[in-house]
N, C-alpha and C positions, 0 to 999 in steps of 0.2 A: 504494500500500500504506500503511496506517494506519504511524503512526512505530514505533507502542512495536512492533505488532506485527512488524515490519521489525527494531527492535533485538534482538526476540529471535532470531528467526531467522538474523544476523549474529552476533549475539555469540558466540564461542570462549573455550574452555578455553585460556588461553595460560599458557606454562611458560617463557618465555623475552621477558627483557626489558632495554630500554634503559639506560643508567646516566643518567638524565635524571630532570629535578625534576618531581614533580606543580605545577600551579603554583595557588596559596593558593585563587582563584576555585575553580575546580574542584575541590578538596577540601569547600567549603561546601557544595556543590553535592549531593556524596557524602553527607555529612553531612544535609542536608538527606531525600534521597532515604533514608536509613536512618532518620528521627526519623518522616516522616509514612505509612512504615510499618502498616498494620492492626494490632493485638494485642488479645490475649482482654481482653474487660472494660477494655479503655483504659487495662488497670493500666501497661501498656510496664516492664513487667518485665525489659528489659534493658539491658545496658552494651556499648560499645565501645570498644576502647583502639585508638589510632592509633598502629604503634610504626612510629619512622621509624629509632630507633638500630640502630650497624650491629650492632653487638656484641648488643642479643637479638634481631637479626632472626635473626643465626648460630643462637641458639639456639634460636630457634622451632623453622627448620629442621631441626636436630637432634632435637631435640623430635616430629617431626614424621618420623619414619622416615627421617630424613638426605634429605628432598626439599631438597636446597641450594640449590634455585632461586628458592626462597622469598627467601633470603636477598638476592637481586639485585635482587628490589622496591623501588623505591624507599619504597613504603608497606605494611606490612603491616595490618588491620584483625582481633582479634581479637574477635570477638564472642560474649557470658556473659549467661547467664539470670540474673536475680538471683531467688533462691527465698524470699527473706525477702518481696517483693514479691508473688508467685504464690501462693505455697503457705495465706497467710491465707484467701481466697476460694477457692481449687480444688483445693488438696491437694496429694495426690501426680500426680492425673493434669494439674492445671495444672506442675507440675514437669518430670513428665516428659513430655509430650507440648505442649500449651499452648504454653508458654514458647520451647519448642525451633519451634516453627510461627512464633514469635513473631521471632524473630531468622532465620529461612529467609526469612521477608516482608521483611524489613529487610535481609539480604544482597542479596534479587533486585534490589532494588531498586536495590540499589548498585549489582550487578553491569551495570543495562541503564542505570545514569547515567555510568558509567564509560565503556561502549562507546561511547556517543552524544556520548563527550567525548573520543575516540580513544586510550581506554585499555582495557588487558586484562585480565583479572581470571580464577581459576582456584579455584574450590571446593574449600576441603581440610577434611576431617573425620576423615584418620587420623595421629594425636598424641595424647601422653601427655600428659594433660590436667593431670596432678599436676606434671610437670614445670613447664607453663604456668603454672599457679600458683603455684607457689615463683619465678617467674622477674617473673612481673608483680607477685609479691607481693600477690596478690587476695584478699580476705577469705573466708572461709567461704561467704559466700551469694552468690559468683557465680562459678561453671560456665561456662569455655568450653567452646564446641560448635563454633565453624567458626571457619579461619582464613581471610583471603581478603590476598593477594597484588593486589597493584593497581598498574601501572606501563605504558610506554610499550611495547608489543609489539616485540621483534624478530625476532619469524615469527606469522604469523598462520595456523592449521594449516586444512586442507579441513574441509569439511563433513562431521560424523561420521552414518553412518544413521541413519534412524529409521523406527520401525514405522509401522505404517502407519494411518489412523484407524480402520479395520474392526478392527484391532488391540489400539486402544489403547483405542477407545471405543465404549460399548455402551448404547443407549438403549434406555430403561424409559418404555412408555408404557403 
């Protein structure tokens, strides 16, 4: 089986995690895998904050419909469109749509350099986004849209279903 496509199909939503360090390699690595990313127009119209303190990762969490588990990450990654960046060339639908494609590219990314480096990672996009901002103290022009939680699994959950490809996918010839 081809790797990346192997990583996808392993990688899980994990909600539960080690109290163990990411170690520096490996966070480049993250990093790396979120910067070479696709984005509209090459403008790479977004930021990433790396919170590793515990005290806003609490917050995040809060932040974040009380998913507390967030907080146990040893890394949280919040990920923000920056609209001063976007919005010159594509408007409002680079704003809103664009930008937002722009950072889901750069999370996947994360998410399957993560797993292929024995870590878990778990997609969050329900939080108060005004809270996030007053807490990272983020300027005007950059909008988080996804948090992602990043650390050592300590349960790794089953395989969730999936439809099917007659389902999911429909060709047009």
């Amino acid at each position: 089986m081809d790797e990346v496509l192997k990583a996808a199909k392993e990688r899980r939503s994990v909600r539960s995690f080690l109290n163990k360090d990411i170690p520096e390699e490996i966070i480049k690595k993250i990093i790396e895998a979120i910067i070479w990313a696709p984005s509209a127009g090459n403008l790479q119209a977004r930021k990433f904050y790396f919170v590793t303190n515990k005290e806003i990762k609490v917050k995040i969490a809060q932040a974040a419909l009380n998913q507390m588990f967030i907080a146990d990450a040893p890394l949280v990654v919040v990920g923000c469109i920056d609209k001063q960046k976007i919005y010159p060339r594509y408007k409002e639908r680079g704003v809103n749509l664009y930008a937002i494609q722009d950072i889901a590219c750069s999370i996947t990314n994360a998410m399957l350099v993560a797993h292929e480096n024995g870590l878990g990672t778990v997609w969050i996009g329900a939080f108060r986004e005004e809270e996030v901002v007053k807490m990272l103290k983020l300027s005007e022009n950059f909008r988080p849209v996804v948090l992602l939680p990043i650390g050592y699994p300590s349960y790794i959950p089953s395989p969730p279903p999936r439809v099917s490809s007659k389902e999911a996918i429909e060709f047009i010839k």
